[in-house]
ZALUMBA-657642 format. One record per residue (C-alpha): residue in one letter; x, y, z. Coordinates in pm, whole numbers, padded with zeros to 5 digits, always signed. Layout:
aXYZ...
This chain:
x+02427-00362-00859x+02415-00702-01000x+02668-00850-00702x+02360-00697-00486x+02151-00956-00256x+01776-01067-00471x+01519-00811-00467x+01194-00858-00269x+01028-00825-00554x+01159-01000-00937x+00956-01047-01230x+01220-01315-01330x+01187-01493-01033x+00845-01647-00988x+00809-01806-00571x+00584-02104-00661x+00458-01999-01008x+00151-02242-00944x-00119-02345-01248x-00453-02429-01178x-00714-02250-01002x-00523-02046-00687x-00649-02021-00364x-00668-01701-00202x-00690-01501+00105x-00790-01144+00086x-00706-00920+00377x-00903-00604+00403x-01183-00743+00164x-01417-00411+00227x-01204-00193+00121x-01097-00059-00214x-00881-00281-00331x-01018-00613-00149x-01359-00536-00314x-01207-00427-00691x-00991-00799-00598x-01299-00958-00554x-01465-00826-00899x-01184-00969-01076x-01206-01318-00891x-01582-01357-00938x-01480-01279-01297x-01236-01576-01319x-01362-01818-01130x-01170-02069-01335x-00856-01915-01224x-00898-01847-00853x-01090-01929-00519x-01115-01731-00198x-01084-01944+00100x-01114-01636+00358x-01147-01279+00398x-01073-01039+00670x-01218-00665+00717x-01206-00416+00993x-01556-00501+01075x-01751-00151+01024x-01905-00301+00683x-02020-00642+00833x-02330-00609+00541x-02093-00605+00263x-01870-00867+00432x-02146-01106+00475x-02243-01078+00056x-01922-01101-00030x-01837-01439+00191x-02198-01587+00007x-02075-01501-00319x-01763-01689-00266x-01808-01907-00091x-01542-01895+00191x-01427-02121+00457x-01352-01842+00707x-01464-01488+00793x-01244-01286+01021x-01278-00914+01137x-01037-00694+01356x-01330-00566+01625x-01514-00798+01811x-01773-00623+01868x-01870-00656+01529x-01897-01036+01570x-02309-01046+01639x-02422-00811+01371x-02159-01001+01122x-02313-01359+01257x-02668-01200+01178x-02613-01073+00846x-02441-01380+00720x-02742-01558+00836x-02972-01332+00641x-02726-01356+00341x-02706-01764+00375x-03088-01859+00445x-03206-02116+00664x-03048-02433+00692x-02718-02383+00506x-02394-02384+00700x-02238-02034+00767x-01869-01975+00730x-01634-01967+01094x-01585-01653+01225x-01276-01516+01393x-01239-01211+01547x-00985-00988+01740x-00647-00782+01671x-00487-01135+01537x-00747-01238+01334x-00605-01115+01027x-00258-01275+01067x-00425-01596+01165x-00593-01645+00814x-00256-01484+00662x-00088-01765+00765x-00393-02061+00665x-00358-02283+00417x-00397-02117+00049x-00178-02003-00245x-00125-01643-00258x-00232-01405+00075x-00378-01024-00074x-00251-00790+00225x-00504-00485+00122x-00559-00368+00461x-00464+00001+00512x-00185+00143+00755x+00072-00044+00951x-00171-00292+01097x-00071-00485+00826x+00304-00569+00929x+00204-00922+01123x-00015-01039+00820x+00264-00980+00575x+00509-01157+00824x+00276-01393+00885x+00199-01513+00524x+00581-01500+00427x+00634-01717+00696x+00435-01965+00631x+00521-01960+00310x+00244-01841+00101x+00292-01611-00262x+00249-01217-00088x+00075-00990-00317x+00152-00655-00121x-00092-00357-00141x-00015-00270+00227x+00267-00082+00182x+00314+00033+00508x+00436-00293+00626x+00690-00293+00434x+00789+00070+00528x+00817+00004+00919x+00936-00388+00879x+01193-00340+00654x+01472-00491+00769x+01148-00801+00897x+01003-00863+00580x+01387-00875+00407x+01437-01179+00688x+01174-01378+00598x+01074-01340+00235x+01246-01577-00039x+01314-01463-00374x+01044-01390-00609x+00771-01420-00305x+00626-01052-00308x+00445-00969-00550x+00366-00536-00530x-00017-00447-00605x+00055-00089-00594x+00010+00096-00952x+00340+00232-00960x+00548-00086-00831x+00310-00312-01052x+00465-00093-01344x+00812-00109-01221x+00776-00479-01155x+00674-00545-01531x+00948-00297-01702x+01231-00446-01489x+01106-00804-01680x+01264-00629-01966x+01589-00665-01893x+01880-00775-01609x+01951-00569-01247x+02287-00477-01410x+02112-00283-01715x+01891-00066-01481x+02008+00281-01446x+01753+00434-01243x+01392+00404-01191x+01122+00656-01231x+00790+00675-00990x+00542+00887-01127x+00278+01136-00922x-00028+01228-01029x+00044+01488-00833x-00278+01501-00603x-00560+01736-00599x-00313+02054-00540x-00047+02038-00819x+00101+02332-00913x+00006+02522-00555x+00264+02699-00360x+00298+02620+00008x+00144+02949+00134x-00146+02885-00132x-00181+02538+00060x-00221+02679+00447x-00609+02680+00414x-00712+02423+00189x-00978+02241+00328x-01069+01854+00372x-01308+01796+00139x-01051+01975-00087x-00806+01755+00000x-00969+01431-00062x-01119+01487-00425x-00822+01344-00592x-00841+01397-00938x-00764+01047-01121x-00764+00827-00825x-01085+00662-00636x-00956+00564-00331x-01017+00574+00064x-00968+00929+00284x-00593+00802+00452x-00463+00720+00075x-00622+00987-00059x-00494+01251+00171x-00123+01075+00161x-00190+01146-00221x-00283+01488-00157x+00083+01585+00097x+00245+01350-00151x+00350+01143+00144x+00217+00819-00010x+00483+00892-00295x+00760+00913-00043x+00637+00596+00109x+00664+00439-00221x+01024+00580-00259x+01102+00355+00032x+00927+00076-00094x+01092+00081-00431x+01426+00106-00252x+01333-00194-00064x+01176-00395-00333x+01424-00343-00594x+01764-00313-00401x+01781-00002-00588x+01952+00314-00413x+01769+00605-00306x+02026+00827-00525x+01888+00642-00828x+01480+00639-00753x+01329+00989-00901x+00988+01119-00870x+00794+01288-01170x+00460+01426-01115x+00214+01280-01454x-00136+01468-01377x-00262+01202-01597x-00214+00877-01382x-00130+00700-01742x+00242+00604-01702x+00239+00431-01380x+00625+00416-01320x+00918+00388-01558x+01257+00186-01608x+01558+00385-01760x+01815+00124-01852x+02216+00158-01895x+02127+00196-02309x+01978+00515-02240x+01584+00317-02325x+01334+00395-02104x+01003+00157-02030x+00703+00285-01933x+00401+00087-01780x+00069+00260-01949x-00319+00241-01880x-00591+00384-01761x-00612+00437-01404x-00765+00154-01253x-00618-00079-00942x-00748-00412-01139x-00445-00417-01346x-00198-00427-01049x-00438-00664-00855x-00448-00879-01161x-00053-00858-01171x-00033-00940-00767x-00252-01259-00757x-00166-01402-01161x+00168-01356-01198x+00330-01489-01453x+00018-01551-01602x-00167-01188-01729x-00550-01195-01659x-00765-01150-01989x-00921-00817-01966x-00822-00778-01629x-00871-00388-01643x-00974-00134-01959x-00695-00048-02192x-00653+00292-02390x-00849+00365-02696x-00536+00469-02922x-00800+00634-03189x-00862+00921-02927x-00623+01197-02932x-00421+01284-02564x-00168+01428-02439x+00042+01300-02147x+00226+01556-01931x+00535+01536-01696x+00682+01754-01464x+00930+01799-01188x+00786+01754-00812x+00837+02079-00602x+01006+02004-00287x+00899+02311-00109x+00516+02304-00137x+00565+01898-00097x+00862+01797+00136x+00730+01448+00213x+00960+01277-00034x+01274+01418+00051x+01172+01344+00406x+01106+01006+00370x+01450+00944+00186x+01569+01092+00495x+01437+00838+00740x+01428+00579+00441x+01872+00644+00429x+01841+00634+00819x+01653+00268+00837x+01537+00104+01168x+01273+00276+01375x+01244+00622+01169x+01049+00513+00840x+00795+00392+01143x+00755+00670+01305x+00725+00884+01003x+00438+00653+00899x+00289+00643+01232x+00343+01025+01322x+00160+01113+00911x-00087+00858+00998x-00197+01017+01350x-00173+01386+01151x-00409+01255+00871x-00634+01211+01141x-00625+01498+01311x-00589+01674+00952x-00963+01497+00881x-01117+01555+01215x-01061+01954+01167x-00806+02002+01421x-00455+02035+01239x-00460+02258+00897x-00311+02064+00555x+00071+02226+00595x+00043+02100+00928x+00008+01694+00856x+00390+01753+00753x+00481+01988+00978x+00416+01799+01276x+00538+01470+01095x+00887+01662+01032x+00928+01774+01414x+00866+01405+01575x+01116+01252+01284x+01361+01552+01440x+01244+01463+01762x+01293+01086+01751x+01678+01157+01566x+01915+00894+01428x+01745+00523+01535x+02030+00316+01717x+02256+00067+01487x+02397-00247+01472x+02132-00390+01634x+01883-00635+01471x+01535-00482+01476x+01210-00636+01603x+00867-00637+01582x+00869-00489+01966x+01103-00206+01830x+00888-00112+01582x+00568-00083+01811x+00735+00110+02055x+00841+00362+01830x+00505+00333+01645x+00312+00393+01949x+00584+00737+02094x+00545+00842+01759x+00199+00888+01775x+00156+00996+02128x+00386+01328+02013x+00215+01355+01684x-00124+01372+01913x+00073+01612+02124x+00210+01874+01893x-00126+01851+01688x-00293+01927+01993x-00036+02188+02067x-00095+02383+01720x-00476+02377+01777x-00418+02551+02088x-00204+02795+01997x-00428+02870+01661x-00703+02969+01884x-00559+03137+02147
């Protein structure tokens, strides 16, 4: 392990450690975690500044107050149709006479300000969307701290090209925990590493008990606050085969030594056994602050970044093993994880298109994986030896999710027939 290439991601090496107030650039600024990022910058406004922000463009209200309380240069969002009622709320936001903040709009928009001039680019937007941002930032050089972890998933091989050492920094919980334990010692002393589960609204549920759940069941999650795709890839377990993948990629650490332990809690966020048979263990509260504060600080720690435990309250922290039978999205996404190129995409895009489907009432909850399972069958062992692009991964992205929309479509039919 230690003659392995550098991680993605090392606590021990720091890509342009920068002191002083940091610029930043928050991608996806309406949505959970850009709005729990901005909480923590308007609480340390000695620390950092927000130079832009980028949403989808559904909330343009919320976009608008939050460019006015920073501040910002520029204000981008995906749709452009969202452009006039974004230009009129920032004008009832700013008031009369004071100069608005540019606005930039369309499909690019995003990777445009991922790529301006700042310190550190926040990639929170959701789904795979978020691959040309990521590429973007790393290209031009800016600090990455990743919460879009499907861009890593589907530009694997992309984001290894381009990022130096010790320039991603992960904002998920669990590889914000692994990222601090691993400071504890060197690659060579890691044994394995150890991504908890909370385990989702349905731990402990068979698969047959799981053919009618329904989706409002499915998206109370039971530690987490989070949006509907997360919180349903929390509910199938999917997002904790994504972040089996991610780990691998992150960490240069084999699939054969990444394990997943379900911890209804949500306290121990990921753990680190080393060669001496110790174990760390990253521990608080659930709340994404921590890891947001460990994405867009690092090395530094943010003072009271996020609420820590009260130690004179009695708990009791429980761990168990994940059942592959009522949850096989991890050991299919080591599958396509071991198989590389094209397939982690189109097992993101094919759950992606099924979480819609699963939402919109017209695929039941075993069926998100079901239908995921027959297009990874379907698309079979992605060619080798061949270096992949961003055009490979959109044209698998985009069959992938013209069969998902095909066998969803084809269960419907056949459940009502």
């Amino acid at each position: 392990m230690s003659d392995s290439p550098a991680p993605l991601a090392d606590p021990h090496l720091v890509f342009d450690a920068t002191e002083g107030r940091r610029d930043l650039v928050i991608l996806g600024s309406t949505g959970s975690i850009g709005t729990q990022a901005i909480d923590l910058v308007l609480r340390h406004p000695d620390r950092f500044r927000v130079t832009a922000l980028s949403a989808a463009g559904g909330r343009v209200a919320l976009l608008a107050e939050q460019a006015r309380q920073l501040r910002v240069r520029t204000v981008a969002v995906a749709a452009p149709e969202a452009v006039p009622a974004l230009r009129e709320a920032l004008r009832e936001q700013y008031g009369t006479g004071e100069a608005l903040p540019e606005v930039l709009a369309g499909p690019d928009a995003a990777t445009q300000l991922a790529a301006s001039d700042c310190h550190t680019v926040l990639n929170g937007i959701t789904g795979s969307i978020g691959l040309a941002p990521t590429l973007a930032a790393l290209e031009a050089g800016r600090t990455l701290a990743l919460a879009n972890k499907e861009s890593l998933i589907v530009g694997g091989p992309l984001v290894k090209a381009l990022a130096a050492p010790g320039q991603i920094i992960p904002v998920d919980s669990e590889h914000a925990a692994l990222f601090q334990a691993l400071a504890a010692g060197t690659r060579a002393d890691v044994r394995k590493i150890v991504v908890t589960a909370s385990g989702g609204p349905f731990r402990g549920r068979t698969r047959s008990e799981l053919a009618n759940v329904t989706r409002e069941q499915a998206l109370a999650h039971p530690t987490w606050a989070m949006g509907p795709v997360i919180t349903i890839n929390s509910a199938t377990l999917v997002n904790k085969g994504l972040e089996v993948i991610e780990a691998h990629l992150l960490y240069d650490i084999p699939f054969d030594r990444i394990e997943v332990v379900v911890h209804p809690q949500s306290y121990v966020h990921s753990m680190v056994e080393f060669t001496d048979g110790s174990t760390l263990a990253q521990a608080t509260p659930p709340d994404m602050r921590g890891p947001i504060a460990i994405g867009l600080g690092w090395p530094q720690r943010i003072p009271d970044a996020a609420p820590a435990f009260d130690w004179s309250k009695a708990s009791s922290w429980e761990f168990f093993p994940l059942d592959d039978e009522a949850f096989p999205s991890v050991g299919l996404a080591r599958h396509v994880g071991t198989l590389g190129a094209t397939a982690p995409a189109v097992f993101n895009a094919a759950n992606e298109e099924c979480v819609d489907a699963f939402l919109a009432g017209r695929l039941p909850f075993n069926g998100i994986m079901d239908t995921v399972t027959a297009v990874v069958a379907e698309h079979g062992t992605p060619a080798t030896g061949t270096s992949l692009t961003v055009a490979d991964v959109l044209e698998a992205e985009t069959w992938a999710r013209a069969r998902a929309r095909e066998l969803s479509a084809k269960a419907t039919a056949e459940a009502h027939a």
